[in-house]
C-alpha positions in Angstrom: 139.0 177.2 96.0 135.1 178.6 97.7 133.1 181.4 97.4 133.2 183.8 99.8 130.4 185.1 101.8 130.0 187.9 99.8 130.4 186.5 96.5 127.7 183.8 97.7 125.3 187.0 98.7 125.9 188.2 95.1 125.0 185.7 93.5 122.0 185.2 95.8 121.0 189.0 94.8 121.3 188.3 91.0 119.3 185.2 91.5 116.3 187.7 93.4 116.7 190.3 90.1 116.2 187.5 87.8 113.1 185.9 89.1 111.4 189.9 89.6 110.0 188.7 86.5 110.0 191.4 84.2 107.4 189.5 82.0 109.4 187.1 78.9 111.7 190.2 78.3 113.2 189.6 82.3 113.4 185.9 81.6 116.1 186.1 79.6 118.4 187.1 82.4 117.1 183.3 84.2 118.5 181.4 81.4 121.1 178.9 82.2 123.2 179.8 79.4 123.0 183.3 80.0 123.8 182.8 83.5 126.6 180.5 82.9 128.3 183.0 80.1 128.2 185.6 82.5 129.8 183.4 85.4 132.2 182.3 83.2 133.3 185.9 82.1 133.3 186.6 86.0 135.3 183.3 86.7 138.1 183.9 83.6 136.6 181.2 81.3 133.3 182.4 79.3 133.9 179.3 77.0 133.5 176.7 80.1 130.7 178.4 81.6 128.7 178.5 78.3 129.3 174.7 78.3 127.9 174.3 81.6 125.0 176.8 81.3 123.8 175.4 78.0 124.2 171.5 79.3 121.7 172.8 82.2 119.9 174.1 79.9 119.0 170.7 78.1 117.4 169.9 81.3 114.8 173.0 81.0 114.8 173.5 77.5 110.5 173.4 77.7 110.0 174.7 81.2 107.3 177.6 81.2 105.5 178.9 83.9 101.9 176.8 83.0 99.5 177.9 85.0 101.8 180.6 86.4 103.0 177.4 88.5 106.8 176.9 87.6 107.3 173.4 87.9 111.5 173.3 88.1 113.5 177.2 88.9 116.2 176.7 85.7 117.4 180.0 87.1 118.3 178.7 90.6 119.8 175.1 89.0 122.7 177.1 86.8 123.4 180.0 89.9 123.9 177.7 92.3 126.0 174.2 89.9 128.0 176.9 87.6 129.8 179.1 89.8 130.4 176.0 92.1 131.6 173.5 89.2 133.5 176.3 87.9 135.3 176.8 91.2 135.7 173.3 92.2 137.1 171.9 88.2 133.6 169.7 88.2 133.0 168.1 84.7 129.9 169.0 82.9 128.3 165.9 83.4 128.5 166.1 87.9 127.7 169.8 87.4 124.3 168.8 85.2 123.7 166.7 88.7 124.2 168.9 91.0 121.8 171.5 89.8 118.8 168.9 89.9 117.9 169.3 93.4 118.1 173.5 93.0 115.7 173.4 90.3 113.4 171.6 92.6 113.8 173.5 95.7 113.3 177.0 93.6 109.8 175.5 93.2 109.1 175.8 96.8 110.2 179.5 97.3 108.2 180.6 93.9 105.0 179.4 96.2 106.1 181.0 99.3 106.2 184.3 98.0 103.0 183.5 95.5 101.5 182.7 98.9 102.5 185.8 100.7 101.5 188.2 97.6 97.7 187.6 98.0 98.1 190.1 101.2 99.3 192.3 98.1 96.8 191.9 95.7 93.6 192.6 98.6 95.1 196.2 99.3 95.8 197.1 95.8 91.8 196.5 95.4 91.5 199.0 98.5 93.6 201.3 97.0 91.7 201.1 93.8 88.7 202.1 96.1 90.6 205.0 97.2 92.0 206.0 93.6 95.6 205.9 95.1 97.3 204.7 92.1 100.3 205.1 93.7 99.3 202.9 96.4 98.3 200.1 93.6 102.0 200.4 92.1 103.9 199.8 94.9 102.0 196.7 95.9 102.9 194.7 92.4 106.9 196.5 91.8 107.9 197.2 95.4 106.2 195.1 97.8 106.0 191.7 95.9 109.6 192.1 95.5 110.8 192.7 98.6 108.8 189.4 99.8 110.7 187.7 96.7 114.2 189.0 98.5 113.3 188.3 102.3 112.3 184.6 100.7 114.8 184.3 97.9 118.3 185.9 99.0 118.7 184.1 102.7 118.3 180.7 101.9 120.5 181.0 98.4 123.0 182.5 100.5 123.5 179.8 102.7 123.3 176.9 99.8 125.8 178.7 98.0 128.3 179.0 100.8 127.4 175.4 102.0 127.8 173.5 98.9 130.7 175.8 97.7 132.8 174.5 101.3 131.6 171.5 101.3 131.9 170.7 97.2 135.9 169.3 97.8 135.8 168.1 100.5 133.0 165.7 99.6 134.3 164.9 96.0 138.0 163.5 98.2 136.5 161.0 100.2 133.7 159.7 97.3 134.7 156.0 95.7 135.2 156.4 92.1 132.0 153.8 91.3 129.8 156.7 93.0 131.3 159.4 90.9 130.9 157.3 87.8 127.0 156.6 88.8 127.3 160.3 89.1 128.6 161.0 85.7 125.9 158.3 84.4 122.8 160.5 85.7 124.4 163.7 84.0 124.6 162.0 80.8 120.8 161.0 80.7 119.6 163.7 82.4 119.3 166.2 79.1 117.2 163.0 77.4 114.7 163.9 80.5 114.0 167.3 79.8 114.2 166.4 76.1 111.6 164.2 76.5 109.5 166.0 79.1 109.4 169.0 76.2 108.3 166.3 74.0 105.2 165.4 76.2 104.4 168.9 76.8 103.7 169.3 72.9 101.4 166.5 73.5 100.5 164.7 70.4 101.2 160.8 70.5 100.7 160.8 66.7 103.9 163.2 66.1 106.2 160.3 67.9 107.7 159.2 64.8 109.3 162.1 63.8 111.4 161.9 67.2 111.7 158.3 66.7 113.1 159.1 62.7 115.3 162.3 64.6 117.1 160.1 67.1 118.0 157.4 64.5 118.9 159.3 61.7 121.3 161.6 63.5 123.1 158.4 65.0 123.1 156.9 61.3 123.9 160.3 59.6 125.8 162.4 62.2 124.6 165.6 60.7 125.2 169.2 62.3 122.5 170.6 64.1 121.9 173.4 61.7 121.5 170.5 59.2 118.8 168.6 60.8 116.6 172.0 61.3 116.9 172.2 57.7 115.4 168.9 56.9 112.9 168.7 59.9 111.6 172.0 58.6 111.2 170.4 55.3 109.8 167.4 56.5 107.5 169.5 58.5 106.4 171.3 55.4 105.4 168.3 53.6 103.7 166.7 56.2 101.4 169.8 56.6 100.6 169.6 53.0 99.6 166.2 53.1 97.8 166.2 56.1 95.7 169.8 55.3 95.1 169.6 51.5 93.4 172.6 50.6 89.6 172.0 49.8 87.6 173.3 47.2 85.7 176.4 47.8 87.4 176.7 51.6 87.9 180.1 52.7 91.2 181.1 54.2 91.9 182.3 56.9 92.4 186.4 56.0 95.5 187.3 58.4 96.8 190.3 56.5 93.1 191.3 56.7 93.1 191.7 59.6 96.4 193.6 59.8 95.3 195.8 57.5 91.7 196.7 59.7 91.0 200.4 60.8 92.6 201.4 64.0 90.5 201.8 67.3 86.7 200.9 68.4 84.5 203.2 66.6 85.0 205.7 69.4 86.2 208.5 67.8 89.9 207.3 68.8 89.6 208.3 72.2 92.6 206.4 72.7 95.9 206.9 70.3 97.8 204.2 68.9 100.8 205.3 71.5 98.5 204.3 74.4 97.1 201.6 72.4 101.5 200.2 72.0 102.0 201.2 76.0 99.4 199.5 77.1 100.3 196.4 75.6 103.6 196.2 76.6 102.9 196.9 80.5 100.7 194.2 80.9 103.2 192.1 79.1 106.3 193.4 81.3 104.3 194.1 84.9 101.7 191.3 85.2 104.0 188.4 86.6 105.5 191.3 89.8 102.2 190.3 91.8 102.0 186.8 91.0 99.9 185.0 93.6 97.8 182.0 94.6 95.0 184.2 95.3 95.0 186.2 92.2 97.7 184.8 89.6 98.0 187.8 87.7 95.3 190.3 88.7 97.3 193.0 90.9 99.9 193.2 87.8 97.4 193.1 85.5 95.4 195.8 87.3 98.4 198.2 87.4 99.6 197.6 84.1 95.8 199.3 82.9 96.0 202.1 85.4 97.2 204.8 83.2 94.5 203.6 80.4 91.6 203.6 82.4 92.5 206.8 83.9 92.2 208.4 80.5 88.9 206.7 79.7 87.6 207.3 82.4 89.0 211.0 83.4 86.3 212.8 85.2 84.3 209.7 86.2 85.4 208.4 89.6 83.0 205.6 90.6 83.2 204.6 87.0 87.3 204.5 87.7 86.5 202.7 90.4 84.9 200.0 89.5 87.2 199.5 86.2 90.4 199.4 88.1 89.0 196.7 90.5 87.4 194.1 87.9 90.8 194.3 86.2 92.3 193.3 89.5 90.0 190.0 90.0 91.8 186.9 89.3 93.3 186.3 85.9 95.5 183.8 84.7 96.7 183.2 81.5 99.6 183.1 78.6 100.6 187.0 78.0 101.9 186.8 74.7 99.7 185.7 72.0 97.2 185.8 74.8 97.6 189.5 75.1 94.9 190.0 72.7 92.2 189.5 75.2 93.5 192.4 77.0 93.1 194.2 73.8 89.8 193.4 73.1 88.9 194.4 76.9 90.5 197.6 76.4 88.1 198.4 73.5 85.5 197.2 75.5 86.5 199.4 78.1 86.8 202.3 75.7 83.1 201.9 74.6 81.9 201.7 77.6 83.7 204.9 78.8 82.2 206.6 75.7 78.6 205.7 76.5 77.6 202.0 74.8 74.9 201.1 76.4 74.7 197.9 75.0 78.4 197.2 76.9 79.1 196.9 80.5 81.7 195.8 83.1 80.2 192.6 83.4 80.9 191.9 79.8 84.4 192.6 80.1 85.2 190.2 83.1 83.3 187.4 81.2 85.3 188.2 78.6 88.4 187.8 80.3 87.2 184.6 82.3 85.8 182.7 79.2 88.8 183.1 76.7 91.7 183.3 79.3 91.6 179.6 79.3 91.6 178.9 75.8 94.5 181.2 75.1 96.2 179.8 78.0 96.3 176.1 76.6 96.9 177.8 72.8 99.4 180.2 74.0 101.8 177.9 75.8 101.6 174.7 73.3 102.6 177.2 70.1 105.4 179.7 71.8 106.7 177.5 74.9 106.3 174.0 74.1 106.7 174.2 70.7 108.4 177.6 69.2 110.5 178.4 71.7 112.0 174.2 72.4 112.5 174.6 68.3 115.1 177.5 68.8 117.0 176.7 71.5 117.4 173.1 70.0 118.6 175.2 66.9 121.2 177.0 69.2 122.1 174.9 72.1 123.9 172.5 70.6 126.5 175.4 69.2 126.3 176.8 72.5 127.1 173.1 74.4 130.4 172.8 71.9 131.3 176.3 73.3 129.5 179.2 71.3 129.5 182.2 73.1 127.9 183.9 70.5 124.7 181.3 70.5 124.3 181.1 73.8 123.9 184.9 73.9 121.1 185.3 70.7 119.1 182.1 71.8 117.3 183.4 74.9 116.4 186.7 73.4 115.6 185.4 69.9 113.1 183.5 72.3 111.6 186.3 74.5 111.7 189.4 72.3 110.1 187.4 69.5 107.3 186.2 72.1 106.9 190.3 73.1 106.9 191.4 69.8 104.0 188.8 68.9 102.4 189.9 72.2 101.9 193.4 70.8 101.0 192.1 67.4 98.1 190.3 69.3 97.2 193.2 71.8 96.2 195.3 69.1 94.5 192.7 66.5 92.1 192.4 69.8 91.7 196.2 69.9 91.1 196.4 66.3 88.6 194.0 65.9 87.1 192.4 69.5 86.0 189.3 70.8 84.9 187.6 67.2 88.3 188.1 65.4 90.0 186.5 68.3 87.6 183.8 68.4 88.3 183.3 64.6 92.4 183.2 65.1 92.0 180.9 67.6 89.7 178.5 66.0 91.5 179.4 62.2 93.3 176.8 59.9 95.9 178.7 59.4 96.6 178.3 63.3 95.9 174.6 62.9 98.4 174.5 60.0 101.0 176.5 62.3 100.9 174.8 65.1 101.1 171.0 63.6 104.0 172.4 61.1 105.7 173.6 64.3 104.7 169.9 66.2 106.4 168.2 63.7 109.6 170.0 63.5 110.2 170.1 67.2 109.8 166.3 67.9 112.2 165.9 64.9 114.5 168.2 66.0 113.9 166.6 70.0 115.1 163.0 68.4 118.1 164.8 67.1 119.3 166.5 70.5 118.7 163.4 72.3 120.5 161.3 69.9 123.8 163.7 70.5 123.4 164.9 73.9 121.8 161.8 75.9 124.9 159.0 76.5 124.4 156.2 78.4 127.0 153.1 77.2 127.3 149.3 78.5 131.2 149.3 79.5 130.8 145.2 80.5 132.8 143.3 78.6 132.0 139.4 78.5 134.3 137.0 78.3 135.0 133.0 76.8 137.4 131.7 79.2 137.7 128.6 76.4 137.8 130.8 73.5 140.1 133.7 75.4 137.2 136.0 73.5 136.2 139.3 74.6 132.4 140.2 73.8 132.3 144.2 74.0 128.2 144.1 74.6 128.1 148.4 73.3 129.9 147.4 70.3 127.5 144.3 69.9 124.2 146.7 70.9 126.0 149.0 68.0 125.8 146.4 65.6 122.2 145.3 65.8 120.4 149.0 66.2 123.1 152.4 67.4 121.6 154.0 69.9 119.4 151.5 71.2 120.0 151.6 75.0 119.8 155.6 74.6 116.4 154.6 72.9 115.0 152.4 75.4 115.3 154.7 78.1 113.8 157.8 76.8 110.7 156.1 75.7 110.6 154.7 79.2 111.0 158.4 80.2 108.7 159.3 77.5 105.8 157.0 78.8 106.6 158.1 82.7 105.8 161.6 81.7 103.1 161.2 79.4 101.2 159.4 82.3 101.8 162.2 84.9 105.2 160.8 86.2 106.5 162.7 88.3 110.4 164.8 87.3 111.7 163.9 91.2 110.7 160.3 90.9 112.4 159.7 87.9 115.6 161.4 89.4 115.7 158.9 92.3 114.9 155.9 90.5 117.5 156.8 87.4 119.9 157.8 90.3 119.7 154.6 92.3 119.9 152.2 88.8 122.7 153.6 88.4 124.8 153.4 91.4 123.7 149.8 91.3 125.1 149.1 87.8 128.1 151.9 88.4 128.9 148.9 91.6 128.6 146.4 89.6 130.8 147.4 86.7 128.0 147.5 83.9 127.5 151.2 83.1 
């Protein structure tokens, strides 16, 4: 059985409306679970496609946008290897394989079209000269995407027919050592993202707690939900070792500032609703204009639009010059990060009212000098730490078949991250540049963040120890003796788990010293159709 033409279209289109980018909320359509539940409804078996969606998803469990630079398309990997593995019967294993070179090539097209939208963000900036908002609008929701679908739907189109004709035929004429080298990749390839999520959290000193995850779930064999419950208590204890509280030290006042009047000073020229909208279009819009010139800046610029238009009602050239220092480059993580947009609005809103000890300048230095801090804070606590932690939580219910967690995971994920992002929009509006200085540089934050550390390698050693197989099938033998040596069940008996072991701290070290993903691929792939021919794995 193929996919048609058509089918190979649609699926080409859902692939453009995922990658839109509706901020985190639209990301949740790009998981690979997601997207293999719903081609398994399509396809008659929801159960299988969950299975295949969520073992992709091991791959990708810590990918995030740094930098706005996506460095594998998760999205394109599970469109392309689900509907054709379930089509074709593929086990999980050759499907996991397949999507590797996807994920890859979605890289490419994200920087074509970031490439392109830089034409978008230099006439939104002459349209902000003009005041034609609607002019601003349709270069970051209507133009960007229709580069995204002139780039995007063609060349998915044809992959999906190729490799869905093809896929058979191939798989007939194949030796059996080659699949089985085949099957070998798949089954280390979740230790590689594993491991590359453990490098992105960065902190050699945190090793042990993967190392003590990996060997006490092949010791133990505890469920998942288990070993969240006693990473999160080992987590707790370490943080209260490592951050005893001192004498006389001042905590860090969070409900404080929860609790601090609303707006600027300025007689509440804004309300809380615009305060809440605001918010959550720059979290939903600013990834539409995404570009190598700008990052965020045309989606950022038309997410303030309505805002500044009330601040600045009456004033044009004051208008004017707001909208286009909001459209200058910006780059940075949206979420907890949004409160930097907060505090610019209240800087906007006093300099709308008549501060003169305020100014434009202020806010674009405001943006520039905190957007990096916030990016590297932002992404190590919600994508490389927070957001790994859950969907280890759920994925391995989801890999056995859950429907059900395969379907909360990814939103658990993103709507937590949006509701946190307007949490932190309006702590910046409430209380400016020094209270977000002060969450950012706060123990409480420290605490957070190395509590979070802790669990997540734990819980990284856990996965890999269940979903990472790589076995010795040689068997040695004593002619003299007529003795058989099984070397796995030997390997089993000194330390379980150590050939697992070996490799993903080889992985480990690759990434940790800039290895690169595709290298890795190549190399693992070649080892193994080497050792596949000669009858060891």
């Amino acid at each position: 059985m193929t996919l048609s033409l058509g089918v190979c279209f649609a699926v080409a289109c859902y692939y453009w409306l995922c990658n839109i980018d509706l901020g985190s909320l639209g990301r949740i359509a790009m998981n690979p679970t997601i997207i293999g539940i719903l081609f398994g409804a399509i396809y008659g078996d929801v159960v299988q496609g969950c299975i295949l969606g969520a073992s992709i998803n091991v791959m990708y469990i810590a990918v995030a946008a740094v930098g706005a630079n996506m460095p594998a398309d998760d999205s394109l990997a599970a469109c392309v290897a689900v509907p054709v593995a379930l089509v074709s019967g593929l086990d999980v294993e050759t499907a996991v394989l397949l999507a590797v070179p996807f994920g890859i090539l979605g890289t490419f097209m994200d920087n074509a079209r970031r490439m392109v939208n830089g034409v978008w963000n230099r006439r939104a900036l002459k349209c902000a000269e003009n005041l034609d908002f609607r002019g601003m609008a349709l270069c970051n929701v209507v133009f960007s995407p229709l580069v995204q679908f002139a780039i995007r739907v063609p060349i998915v189109t044809a992959i999906m027919w190729g490799v869905s004709t093809s896929t058979s035929a191939i798989l007939e004429v194949v030796p059996q050592w080659v699949m089985n080298a085949f099957s070998v990749v798949g089954g280390v390839l979740p230790g590689f993202g594993l491991m590359l999520c453990a490098t992105f959290i960065g902190r050699n000193y945190l090793l042990p707690f993967l190392v003590a995850g990996f060997f006490l779930m092949h010791i133990i064999q505890m469920p998942m939900l288990a070993a969240a419950v006693f990473g999160f208590v080992i987590a707790y204890v370490y943080v209260q070792l490592a951050f005893p509280h001192q004498e006389g030290e001042e905590a860090f006042d969070l409900k404080g500032l929860l609790k601090s009047p609303e707006g600027s000073g300025y007689d509440g020229a804004l309300s809380k609703k615009d305060v809440r909208n605001t918010a959550w279009r720059v979290m939903l819009l600013h990834r539409f204009g995404n570009s190598l010139e700008a990052m965020y800046g045309t989606g950022v610029g038309h997410a303030m639009t309505p805002v500044l238009r009330k601040l600045y009602a009456g004033k044009d050239e004051e208008l004017k010059e707001a909208l286009q220092r909001h459209l200058l480059p910006y780059i940075s993580e949206m979420c907890l990060g949004n409160c930097i947009m907060g505090a610019a609005t209240a800087m906007e809103e006093a300099i709308a009212a008549g501060d003169e000890g305020i100014d434009g300048e202020d806010v674009v230095m405001l943006k520039s000098s905190l957007m990096g801090p916030f990016a590297g804070f932002g992404d190590s606590l919600l994508y490389s730490t927070i957001a790994p932690l859950i969907r280890s939580i759920f994925l391995p219910f989801a890999m056995g078949g859950s429907v059900i967690a395969g379907l909360i995971m990814e939103p658990l994920v993103r709507i937590g991250a949006c509701l946190a992002g307007d949490w932190s929009f309006r702590l910046g509006y409430k209380m400016g540049r020094r209270s977000i200085m002060a969450l950012l540089k706060g123990g409480f934050m420290k605490k957070l963040m190395t509590g979070a550390g802790v669990m997540g390698m734990f819980m990284l050693g856990c996965m890999a120890a269940s979903y990472c197989k790589l076995n010795i099938v040689f068997v040695a033998t004593n002619a003299e003796l007529g003795t058989e040596y099984v070397i796995q069940d030997m390997l089993n008996g000194i330390i379980p788990g150590l050939i697992p072991f070996i490799m993903l701290m080889a992985t480990y070290w690759h990434f940790s010293r800039g290895g690169k993903y595709g290298i890795l691929i190549i190399i693992t792939l070649v080892a193994a159709l080497v050792l596949s021919f000669l009858g060891i794995v």
